[in-house]
C-alpha positions in Angstrom: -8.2 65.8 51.3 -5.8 63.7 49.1 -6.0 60.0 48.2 -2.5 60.1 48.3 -2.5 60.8 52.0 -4.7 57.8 52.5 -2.5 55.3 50.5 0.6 56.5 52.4 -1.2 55.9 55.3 -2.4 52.2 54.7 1.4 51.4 53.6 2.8 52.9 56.5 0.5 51.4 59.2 0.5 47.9 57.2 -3.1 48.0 56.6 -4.9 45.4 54.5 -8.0 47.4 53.7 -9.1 51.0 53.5 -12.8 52.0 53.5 -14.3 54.8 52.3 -17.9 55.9 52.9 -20.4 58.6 54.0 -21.1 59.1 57.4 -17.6 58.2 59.5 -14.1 58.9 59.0 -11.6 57.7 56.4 -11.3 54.0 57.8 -8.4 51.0 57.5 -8.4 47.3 58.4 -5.2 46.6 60.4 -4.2 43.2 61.9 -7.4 42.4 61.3 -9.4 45.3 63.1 -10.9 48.4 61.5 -9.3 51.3 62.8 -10.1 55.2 61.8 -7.5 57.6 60.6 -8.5 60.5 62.2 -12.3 61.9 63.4 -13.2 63.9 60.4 -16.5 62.5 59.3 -16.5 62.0 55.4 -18.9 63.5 53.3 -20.8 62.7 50.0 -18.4 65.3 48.5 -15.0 63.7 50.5 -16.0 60.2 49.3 -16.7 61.1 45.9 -13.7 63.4 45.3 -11.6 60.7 46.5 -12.8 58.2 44.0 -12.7 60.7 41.4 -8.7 61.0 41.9 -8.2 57.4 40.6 -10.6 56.4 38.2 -11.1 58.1 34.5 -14.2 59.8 33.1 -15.0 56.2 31.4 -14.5 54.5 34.7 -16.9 57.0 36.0 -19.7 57.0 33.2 -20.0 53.0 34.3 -20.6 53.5 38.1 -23.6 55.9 37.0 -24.8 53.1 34.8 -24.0 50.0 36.3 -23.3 51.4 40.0 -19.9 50.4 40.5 -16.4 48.9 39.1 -13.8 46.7 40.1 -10.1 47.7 38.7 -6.8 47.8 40.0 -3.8 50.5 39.7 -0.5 51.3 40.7 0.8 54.0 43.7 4.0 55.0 43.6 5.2 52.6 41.3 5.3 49.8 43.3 2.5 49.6 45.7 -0.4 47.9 44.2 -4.5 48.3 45.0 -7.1 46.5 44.1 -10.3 48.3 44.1 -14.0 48.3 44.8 -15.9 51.9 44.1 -19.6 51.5 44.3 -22.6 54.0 45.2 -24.3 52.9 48.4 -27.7 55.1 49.5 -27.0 57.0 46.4 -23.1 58.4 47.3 -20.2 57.1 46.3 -18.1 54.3 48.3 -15.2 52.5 48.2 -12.9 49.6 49.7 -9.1 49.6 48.4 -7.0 46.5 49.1 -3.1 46.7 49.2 -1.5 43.8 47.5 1.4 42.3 48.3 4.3 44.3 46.8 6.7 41.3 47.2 6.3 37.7 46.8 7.0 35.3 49.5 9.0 31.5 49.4 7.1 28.8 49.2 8.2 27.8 52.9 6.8 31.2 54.4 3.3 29.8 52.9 3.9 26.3 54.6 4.1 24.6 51.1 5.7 21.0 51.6 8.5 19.5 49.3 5.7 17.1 48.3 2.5 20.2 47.2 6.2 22.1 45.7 6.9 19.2 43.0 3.4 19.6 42.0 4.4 23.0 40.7 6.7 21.4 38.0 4.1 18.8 36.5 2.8 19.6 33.0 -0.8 18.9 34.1 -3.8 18.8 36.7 -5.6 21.4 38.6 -4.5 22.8 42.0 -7.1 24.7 43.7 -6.4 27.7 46.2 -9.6 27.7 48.7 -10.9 30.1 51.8 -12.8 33.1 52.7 -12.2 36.6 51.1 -9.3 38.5 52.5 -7.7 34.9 53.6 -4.5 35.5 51.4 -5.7 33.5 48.3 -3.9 36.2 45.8 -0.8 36.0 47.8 -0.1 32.1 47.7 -1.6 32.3 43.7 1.1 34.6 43.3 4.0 33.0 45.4 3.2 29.6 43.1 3.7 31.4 39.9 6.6 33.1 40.9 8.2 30.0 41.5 7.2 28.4 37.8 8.3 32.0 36.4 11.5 32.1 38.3 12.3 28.1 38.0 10.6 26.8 34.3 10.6 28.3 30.9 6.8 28.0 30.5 4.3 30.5 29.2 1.5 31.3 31.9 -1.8 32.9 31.1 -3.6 34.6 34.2 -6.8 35.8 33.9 -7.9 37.7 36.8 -11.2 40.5 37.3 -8.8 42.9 38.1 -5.2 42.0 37.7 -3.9 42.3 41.1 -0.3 41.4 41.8 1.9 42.1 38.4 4.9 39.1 37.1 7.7 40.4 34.9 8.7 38.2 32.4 11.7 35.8 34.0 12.4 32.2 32.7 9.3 32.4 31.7 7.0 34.0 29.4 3.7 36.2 31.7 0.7 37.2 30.1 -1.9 38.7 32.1 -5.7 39.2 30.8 -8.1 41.5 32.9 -11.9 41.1 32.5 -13.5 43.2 30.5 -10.8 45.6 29.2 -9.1 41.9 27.5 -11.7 39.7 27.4 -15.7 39.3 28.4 -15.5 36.4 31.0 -13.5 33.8 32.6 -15.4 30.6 30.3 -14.0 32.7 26.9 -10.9 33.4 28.3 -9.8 30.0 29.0 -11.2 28.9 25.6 -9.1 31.5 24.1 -6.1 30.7 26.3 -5.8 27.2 24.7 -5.0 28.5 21.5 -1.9 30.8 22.9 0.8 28.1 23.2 -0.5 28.3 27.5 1.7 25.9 29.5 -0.1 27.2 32.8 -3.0 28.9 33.3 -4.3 31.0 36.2 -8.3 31.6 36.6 -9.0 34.0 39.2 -12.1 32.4 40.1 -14.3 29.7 39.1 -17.6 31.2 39.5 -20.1 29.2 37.3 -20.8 26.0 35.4 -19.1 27.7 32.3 -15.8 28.7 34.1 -15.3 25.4 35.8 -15.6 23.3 33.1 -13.3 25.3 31.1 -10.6 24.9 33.5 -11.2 21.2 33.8 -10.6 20.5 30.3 -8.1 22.4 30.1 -6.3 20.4 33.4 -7.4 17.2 31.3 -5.9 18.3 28.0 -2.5 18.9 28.9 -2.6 22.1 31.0 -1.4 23.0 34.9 -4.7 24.8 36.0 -4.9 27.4 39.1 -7.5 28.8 40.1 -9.8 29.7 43.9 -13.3 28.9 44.8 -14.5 30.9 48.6 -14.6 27.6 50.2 -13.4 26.0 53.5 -11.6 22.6 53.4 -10.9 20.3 50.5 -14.1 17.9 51.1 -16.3 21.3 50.5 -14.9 22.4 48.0 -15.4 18.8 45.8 -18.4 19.1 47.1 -19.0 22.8 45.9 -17.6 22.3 42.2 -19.6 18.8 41.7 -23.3 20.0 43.1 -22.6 23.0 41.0 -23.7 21.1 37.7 -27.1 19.0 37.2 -27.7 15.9 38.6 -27.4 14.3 35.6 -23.6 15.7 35.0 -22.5 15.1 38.6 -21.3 10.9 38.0 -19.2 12.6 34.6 -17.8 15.5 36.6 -16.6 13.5 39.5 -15.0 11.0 37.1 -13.2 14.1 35.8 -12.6 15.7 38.9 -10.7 12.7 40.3 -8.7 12.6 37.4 -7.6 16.1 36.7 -7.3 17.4 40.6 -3.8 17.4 41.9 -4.1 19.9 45.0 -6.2 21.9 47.4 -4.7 24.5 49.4 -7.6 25.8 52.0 -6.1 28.4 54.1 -7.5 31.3 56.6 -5.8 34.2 58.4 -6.2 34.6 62.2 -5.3 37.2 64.3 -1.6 36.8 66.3 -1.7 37.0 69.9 1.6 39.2 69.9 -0.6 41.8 67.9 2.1 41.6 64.9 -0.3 40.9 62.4 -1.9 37.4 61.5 -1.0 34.2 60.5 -2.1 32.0 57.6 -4.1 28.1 59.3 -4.0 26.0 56.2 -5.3 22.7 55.7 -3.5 20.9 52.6 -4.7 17.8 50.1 -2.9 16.1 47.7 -4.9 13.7 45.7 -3.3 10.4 46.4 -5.2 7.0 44.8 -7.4 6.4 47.9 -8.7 10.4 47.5 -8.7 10.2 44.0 -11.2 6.6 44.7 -13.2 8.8 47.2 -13.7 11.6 44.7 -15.0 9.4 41.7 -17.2 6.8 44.3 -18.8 9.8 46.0 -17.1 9.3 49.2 -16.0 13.1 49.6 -17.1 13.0 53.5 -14.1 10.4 54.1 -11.5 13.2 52.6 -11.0 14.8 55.8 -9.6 11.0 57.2 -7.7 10.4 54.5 -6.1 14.1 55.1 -5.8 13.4 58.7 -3.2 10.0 58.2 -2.1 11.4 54.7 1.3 13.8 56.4 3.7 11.4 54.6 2.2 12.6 51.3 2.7 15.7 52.2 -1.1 16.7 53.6 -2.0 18.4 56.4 -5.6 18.9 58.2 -6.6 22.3 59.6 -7.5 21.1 62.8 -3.8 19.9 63.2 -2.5 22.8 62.3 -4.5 25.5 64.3 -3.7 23.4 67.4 -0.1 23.4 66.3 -0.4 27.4 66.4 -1.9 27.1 69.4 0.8 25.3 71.3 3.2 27.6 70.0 1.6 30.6 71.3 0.6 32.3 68.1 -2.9 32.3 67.9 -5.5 32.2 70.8 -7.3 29.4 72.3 -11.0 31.4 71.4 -9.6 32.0 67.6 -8.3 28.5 67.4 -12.0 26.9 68.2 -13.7 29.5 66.1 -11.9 28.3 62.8 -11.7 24.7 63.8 -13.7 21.9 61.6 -14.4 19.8 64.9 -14.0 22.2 67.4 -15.5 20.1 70.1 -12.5 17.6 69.6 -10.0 20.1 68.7 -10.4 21.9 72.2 -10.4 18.2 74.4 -6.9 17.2 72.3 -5.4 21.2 72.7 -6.3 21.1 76.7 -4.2 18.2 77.2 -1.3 19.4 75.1 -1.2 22.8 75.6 -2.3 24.8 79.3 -0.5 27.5 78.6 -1.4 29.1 75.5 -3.0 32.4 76.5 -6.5 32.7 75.6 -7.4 36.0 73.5 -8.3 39.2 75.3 
């Protein structure tokens, strides 16, 4: 039993996901489902020679000690995998994600010209928001590859583990993986300001440490990326600002409405066709009345401001899963399931739209 079997199966069948774990055959997400390749149980032997394949003895000495790693690698030379090998019940487990080997345009990713200019501005902070597995990497990546292919600019990523590698174009790429580059995202940013950085990509803003860094960086002079595991643009505000101490909250939203340019909130859903899924985004560009409702406190009147904001360029999730709807791409039950107001959502989709099929 090969791991080379199981990658060529995941790129073959299009799988997002493979899982490996005692107890039930070599396993793969696909369109959303999990599937199994075949009825050959695995056992603590199968899952553990199968990890031992791709990781080195040093990789290995730090699952026994900390109990499992994070790291990504290369199949092929061109297929890339992030992955996830941990010990569960005392054996050895993993889940491997394929990466996109290609980027996409900024149009396949529903970008407007308005969130697309954004990309060429020296400074701010654009934020890239959902659930995991709801194609955050993929639109990170489409972004950059449009500064890298467009801009002579040199952009930092720092990412826990690098996932989806840029060559060097018109601009300049330099890409920092946690631990093996540098300790944490907070240091990494701090460093990053002292290496000439014209953009910089933080994988995740996952504490008080990180998230300040990136906002002075935004502030002094830096386009900012990074993702938080949030749903819509009010929530995540609302995330990054109760984050701190009540006593820093007033200074951060001051900040915050200053230095935020864009939030991207996306999540995939299952196609009705069965050809894969589909990317619901809701999109917010911080015009003067959000930038007003961000420093006053007023994040709950974001969503309205979204909802009449489509000559800026904005676009509210509701609007847009009812637009998949009516074209037949997603179901009636997945539509209502992702929906903000679903209530609403389903009175305005029944009078629009009788013929969508509902999901199976």
């Amino acid at each position: 039993m090969a791991i080379e079997e199981v990658l060529n199966y995941a790129i073959l069948n299009g799988a997002s996901d493979i899982h490996i774990t005692v107890g039930r055959p070599r396993s793969f997400r696909i369109h959303g489902e999990i599937v199994s390749m075949d009825d050959k149980i695995l056992t603590p032997q199968d899952t553990e020679s199968l990890g031992r394949e791709i990781t080195t003895e040093e990789q290995r000495k730090k699952i026994q000690e900390v109990g499992g790693i994070d790291f990504g690698f290369t199949f092929s030379n061109e297929h890339r995998f992030r992955v996830s090998l941990f010990k569960q019940r005392g054996h050895h487990a993993m889940v491997l994600r394929l990466l996109a080997d290609k980027f996409l345009t900024l149009e396949a990713i529903g970008l407007p010209p308005q969130f697309v200019e954004l990309l060429s501005r020296p400074r701010g902070l654009i934020l890239v928001t959902g659930p995991t597995g709801s194609g955050k990497t993929t639109s990170l990546a489409t972004m950059l590859d449009y500064i890298n292919t467009n801009f002579s600019k040199h952009i930092i990523t720092i990412e826990d583990p690098i996932e989806i590698m840029h060559k060097h174009k018109k601009s300049i790429v330099t890409q920092r993986e946690l631990e093996s580059d540098v300790p944490s995202f907070s240091e990494a940013v701090v460093k990053a300001l002292r290496q000439d950085p014209d953009v910089i990509l933080i994988g995740e803003m996952r504490d008080i440490a990180t998230m300040e860094a990136a906002i002075r960086a935004a502030e002094t002079g830096h386009l900012v990326f990074s993702t938080l595991h949030t749903t819509g643009a009010a929530r995540t505000v609302d995330r990054i600002i109760d984050v701190f101490p009540a006593n820093q909250q007033e200074q951060i939203r001051v900040q915050l409405s200053g230095t935020l340019m864009a939030v991207l909130s996306q999540t995939l859903l299952p196609r009705v066709d069965g050809q894969g899924r589909v990317a619901a985004t809701e999109i917010m560009i911080a015009n003067h009345a959000i930038r007003n409702l961000i420093r006053e406190g007023k994040t709950y009147q974001v969503s309205s401001e979204i909802q009449i904001g489509t000559r800026f360029g904005m676009r509210d999730l509701d609007a847009h899963l009812k637009e998949l709807y009516g074209k037949g791409v997603i179901s009636y039950d997945d539509m209502l399931e992702m929906a903000q107001n679903p209530k609403e959502l389903s009175e305005t989709a029944s009078k629009l739209t009788l013929n969508a099929p509902k999901k199976k």
